[in-house]
C-alpha positions in Angstrom: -13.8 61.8 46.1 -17.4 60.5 47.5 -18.5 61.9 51.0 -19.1 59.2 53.0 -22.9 58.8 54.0 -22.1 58.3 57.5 -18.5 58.7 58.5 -18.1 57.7 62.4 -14.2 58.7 63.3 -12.3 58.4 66.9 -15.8 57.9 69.2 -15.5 57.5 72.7 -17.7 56.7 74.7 -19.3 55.6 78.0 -22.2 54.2 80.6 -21.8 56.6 83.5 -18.4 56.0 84.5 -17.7 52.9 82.7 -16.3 53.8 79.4 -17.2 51.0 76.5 -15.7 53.0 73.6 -12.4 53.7 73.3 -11.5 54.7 69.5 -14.4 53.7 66.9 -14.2 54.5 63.2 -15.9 53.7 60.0 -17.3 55.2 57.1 -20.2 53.9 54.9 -20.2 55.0 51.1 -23.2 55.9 49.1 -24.8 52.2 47.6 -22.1 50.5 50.0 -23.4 48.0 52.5 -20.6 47.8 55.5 -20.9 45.0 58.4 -19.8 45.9 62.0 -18.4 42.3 63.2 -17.0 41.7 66.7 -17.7 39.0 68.9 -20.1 39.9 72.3 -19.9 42.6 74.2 -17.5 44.6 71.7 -19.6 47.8 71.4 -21.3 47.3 68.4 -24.7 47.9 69.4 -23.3 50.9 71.7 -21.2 52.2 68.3 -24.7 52.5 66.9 -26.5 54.2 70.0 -23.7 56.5 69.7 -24.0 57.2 66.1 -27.8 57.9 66.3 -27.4 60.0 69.6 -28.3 58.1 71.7 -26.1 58.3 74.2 -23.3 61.0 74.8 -20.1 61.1 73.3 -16.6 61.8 75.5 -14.9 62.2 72.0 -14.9 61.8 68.3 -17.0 62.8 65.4 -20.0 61.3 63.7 -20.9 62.6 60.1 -23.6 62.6 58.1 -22.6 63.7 54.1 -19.5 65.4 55.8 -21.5 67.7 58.4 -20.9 67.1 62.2 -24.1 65.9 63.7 -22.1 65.6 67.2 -24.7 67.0 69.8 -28.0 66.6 68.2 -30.8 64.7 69.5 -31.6 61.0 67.7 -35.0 62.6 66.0 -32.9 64.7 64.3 -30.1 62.8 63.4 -33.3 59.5 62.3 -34.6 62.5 60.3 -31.6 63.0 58.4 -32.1 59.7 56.4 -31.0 56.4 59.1 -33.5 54.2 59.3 -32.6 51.4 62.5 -34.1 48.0 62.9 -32.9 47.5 66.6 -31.6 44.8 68.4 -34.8 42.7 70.0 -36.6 43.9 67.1 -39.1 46.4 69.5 -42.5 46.5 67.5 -45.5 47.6 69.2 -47.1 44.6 70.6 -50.6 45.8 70.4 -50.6 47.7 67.5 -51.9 45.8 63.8 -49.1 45.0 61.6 -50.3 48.2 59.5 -50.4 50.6 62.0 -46.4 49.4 63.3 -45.8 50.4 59.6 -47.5 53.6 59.3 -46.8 54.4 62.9 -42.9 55.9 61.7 -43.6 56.6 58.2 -42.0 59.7 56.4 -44.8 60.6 54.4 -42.7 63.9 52.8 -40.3 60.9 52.1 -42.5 59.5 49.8 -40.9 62.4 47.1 -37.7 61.0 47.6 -36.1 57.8 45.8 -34.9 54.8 48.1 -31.2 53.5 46.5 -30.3 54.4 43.1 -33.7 54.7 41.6 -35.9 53.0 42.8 -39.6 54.4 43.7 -40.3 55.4 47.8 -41.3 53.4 50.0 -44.8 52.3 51.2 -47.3 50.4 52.6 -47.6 48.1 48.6 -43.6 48.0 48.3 -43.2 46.2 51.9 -46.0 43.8 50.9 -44.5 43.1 47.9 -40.9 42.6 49.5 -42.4 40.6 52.7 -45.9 38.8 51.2 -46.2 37.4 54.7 -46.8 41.0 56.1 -49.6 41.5 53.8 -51.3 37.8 54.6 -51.0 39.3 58.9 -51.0 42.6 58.1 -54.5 43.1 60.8 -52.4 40.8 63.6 -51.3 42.4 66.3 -47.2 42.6 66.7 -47.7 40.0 69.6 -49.1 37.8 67.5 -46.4 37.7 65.0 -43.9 34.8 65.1 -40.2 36.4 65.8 -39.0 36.2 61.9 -42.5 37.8 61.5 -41.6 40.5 63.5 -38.2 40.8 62.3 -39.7 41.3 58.6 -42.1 44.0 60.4 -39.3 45.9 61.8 -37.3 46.1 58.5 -40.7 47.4 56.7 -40.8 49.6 59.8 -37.6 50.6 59.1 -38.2 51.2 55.6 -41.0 53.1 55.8 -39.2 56.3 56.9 -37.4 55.8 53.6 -33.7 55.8 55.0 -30.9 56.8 52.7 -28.7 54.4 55.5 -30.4 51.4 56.8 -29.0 50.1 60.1 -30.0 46.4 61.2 -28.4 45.5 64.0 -28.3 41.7 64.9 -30.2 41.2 61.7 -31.1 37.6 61.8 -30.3 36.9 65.8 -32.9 33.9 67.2 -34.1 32.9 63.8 -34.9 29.9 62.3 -32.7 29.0 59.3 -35.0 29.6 56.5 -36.1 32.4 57.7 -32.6 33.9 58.0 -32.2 32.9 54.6 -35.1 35.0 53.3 -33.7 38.2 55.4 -30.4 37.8 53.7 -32.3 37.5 50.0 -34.3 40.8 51.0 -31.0 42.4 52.3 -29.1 40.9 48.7 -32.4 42.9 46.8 -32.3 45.9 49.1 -28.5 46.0 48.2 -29.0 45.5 44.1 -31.7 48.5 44.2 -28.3 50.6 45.8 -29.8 50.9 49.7 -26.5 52.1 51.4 -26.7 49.3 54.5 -25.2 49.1 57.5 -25.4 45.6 59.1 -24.3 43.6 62.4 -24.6 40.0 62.5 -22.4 37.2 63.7 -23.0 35.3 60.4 -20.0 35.1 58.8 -20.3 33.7 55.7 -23.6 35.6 55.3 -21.9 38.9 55.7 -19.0 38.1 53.9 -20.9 37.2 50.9 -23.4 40.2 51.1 -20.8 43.2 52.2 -18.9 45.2 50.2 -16.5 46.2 53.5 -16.0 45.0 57.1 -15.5 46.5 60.3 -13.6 44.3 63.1 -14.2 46.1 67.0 -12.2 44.4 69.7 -12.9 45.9 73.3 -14.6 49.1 72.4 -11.9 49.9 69.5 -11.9 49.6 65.4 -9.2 46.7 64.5 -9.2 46.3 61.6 -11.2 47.1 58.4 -11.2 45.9 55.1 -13.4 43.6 52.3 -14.3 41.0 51.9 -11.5 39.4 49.8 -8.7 40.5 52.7 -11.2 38.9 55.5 -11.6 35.9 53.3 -7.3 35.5 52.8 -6.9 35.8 56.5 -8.9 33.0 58.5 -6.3 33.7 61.7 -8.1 37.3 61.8 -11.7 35.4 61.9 -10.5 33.0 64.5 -8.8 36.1 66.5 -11.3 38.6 67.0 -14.7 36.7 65.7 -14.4 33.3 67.0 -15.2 31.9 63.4 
């Protein structure tokens, strides 16, 4: 049986004294790209800060290749192979599009193989995935248009050479073609086996990218299951996705 790369089972968790989750679980395979769906305010961006330790859990258990990394601080748990592009993308405005991408590199990293065989990533591979990088690469982050900077945070992301990538609201405030041309990247990234673990409120998109889906409603996982099941049940879309 394959360990899950990250297995998240039964988190709870809260801001202060307002608890947000309840009873989260989901498990992302080697290769696998999973999709964490729910419509606003359901506690998928919190699922994630608890995940990468950001923030305390009440109760539960998050696993990285079946050992507990419940307690540890985010370096350590980033260091263990999850690479995030976070919500509101958060480049460094003044920094050169280079030095954002250097800035969180894994250099030892660069021994390691990204996906199922492909070579590590660097400075040439993110040029070569996002050509626009390369043509702004001496712009500052401010001076970057927002699917610029969107493509800079998922080279950012790369660069640290993650064995799960997290994107989380992957194409949120773009315009259409550039969303298009982050779900062709995220379609390669997938094809070169990048275990990926995406939030989006596309539908369709993540339908037609993921292998499995993840459904949160209030701070709790339900329901779970690919895409085929989500596809033969609109009344679940409609329910807990507003689709």
């Amino acid at each position: 049986m394959t360990t899950p790369l990250l297995s998240l089972k039964g988190l709870a968790a809260a801001y202060g004294s307002a608890q947000v989750l309840f009873d989260i679980s989901l498990e992302v395979l080697p290769g696998e790209v999973v999709t964490l769906m729910g419509r606003n305010g359901m506690g998928k961006t919190t699922s994630i800060k608890a995940a990468l330790g950001m923030m305390p859990l009440m109760a539960g258990e998050v696993r990285i290749d079946g050992q507990s990394v419940r307690g540890l601080h985010s370096h350590r748990i980033a260091r263990l192979g999850l690479g995030l592009v976070p919500e509101g993308r958060r480049i460094f405005p003044t920094l050169s599009v280079v030095e954002n991408l250097v800035a969180t590199a894994r250099m030892g990293a660069r021994k390691t193989q990204h996906g199922s065989g492909g070579e590590a990533w660097d400075l040439e591979a993110v040029f070569a995935l996002f050509p626009r990088l390369r043509e702004r690469q001496h712009h500052r982050g401010s001076q970057l248009s927002g699917g610029e900077q969107q493509m800079l945070a998922i080279g950012r992301a790369l660069m640290t050479n993650p064995r799960l990538l997290i994107l989380d609201e992957a194409t949120e405030g773009l315009a259409p073609l550039i969303r298009a041309e982050i779900w062709d990247c995220l379609r390669m990234l997938k094809s070169r086996g990048q275990s990926i673990l995406v939030v989006d409120k596309n539908v369709a998109a993540l339908t037609a990218l993921a292998d499995r889906h993840v459904i949160l409603e209030k701070g709790r996982t339900v329901w779970s299951g690919d895409s085929a099941a989500l596809a033969a049940d609109p009344e679940l879309a409609h329910r807990y996705l507003g689709a």
